[in-house]
C-alpha positions, 0 to 999 in steps of 0.5 A: 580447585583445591582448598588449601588451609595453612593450619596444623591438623587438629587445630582451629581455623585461622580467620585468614586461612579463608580471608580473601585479602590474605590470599589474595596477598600470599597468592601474589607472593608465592606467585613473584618469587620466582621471576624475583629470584631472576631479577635478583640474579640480574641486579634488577631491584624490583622496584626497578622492574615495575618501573620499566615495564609500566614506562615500556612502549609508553611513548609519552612517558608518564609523570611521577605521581602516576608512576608512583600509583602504578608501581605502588610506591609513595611519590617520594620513594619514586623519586629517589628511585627515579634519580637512582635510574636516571644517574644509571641512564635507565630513564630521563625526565623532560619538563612539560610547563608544571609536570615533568614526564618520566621516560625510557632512555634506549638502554632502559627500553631495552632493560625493560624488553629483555625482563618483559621477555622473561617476565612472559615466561614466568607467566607462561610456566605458572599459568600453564598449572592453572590454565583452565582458570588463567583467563577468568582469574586475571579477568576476577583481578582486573575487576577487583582492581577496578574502583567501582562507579 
């Protein structure tokens, strides 16, 4: 694999050039922009996107506060995007004693198949650059991602 540094020849190395957290974000970046930019053109916001992919096939739904973790949001933004959805039919909530569970409605199933369609072809085109180090990579990530014990 290539090293890549971000810096004018001649010039020092930056301290995040090297920094794993800085390209862990800038590698997310470059990564979305493009299936961004296709949300964009649908009038998807991707707040919109990360919510009906994490509730899609979830059949139970999901409460708010574990909606607002998943889609890395804080509990209050998540329930006015969530109004938002619901006013356009996109999700509905039904009250389960003290929690309330967020669910797809049909158009927001079908909203979610057809942009996780799309999503899987962004992932296809940008993995196949790397395709010998796709499954380690993502296996890296989800380890990364993992609280430890």
């Amino acid at each position: 694999m290539k090293s890549h540094m971000f810096v004018v020849m001649g010039d020092p190395p930056r301290f995040i050039d090297d920094y794993l957290l800085y390209l862990l974000a800038r590698a997310s970046h470059a990564a979305s922009a493009g299936f961004h930019a296709r949300l964009k053109r649908r009038g998807v916001a991707v707040p919109t996107w990360r919510v009906v992919a994490t509730l899609h096939g979830a059949a139970d739904g999901e409460t708010v506060g574990r909606l607002a973790t998943a889609c890395l949001m804080q509990q209050p933004t998540m329930t006015k995007l969530l109004d938002r959805m619901a006013q356009d039919g996109i999700v509905l909530r039904q009250r389960e004693g003290r929690q309330t569970r967020i669910k797809l409605t049909g158009d927001g199933e079908q909203l979610a198949a057809d942009l996780i369609r799309e999503a899987r072809r962004h992932e296809t085109e940008l993995l196949a650059r790397h395709a010998e180090a796709a499954s380690a990579l993502k296996a890296l990530l989800r380890e990364i991602i993992t609280p430890p014990d």
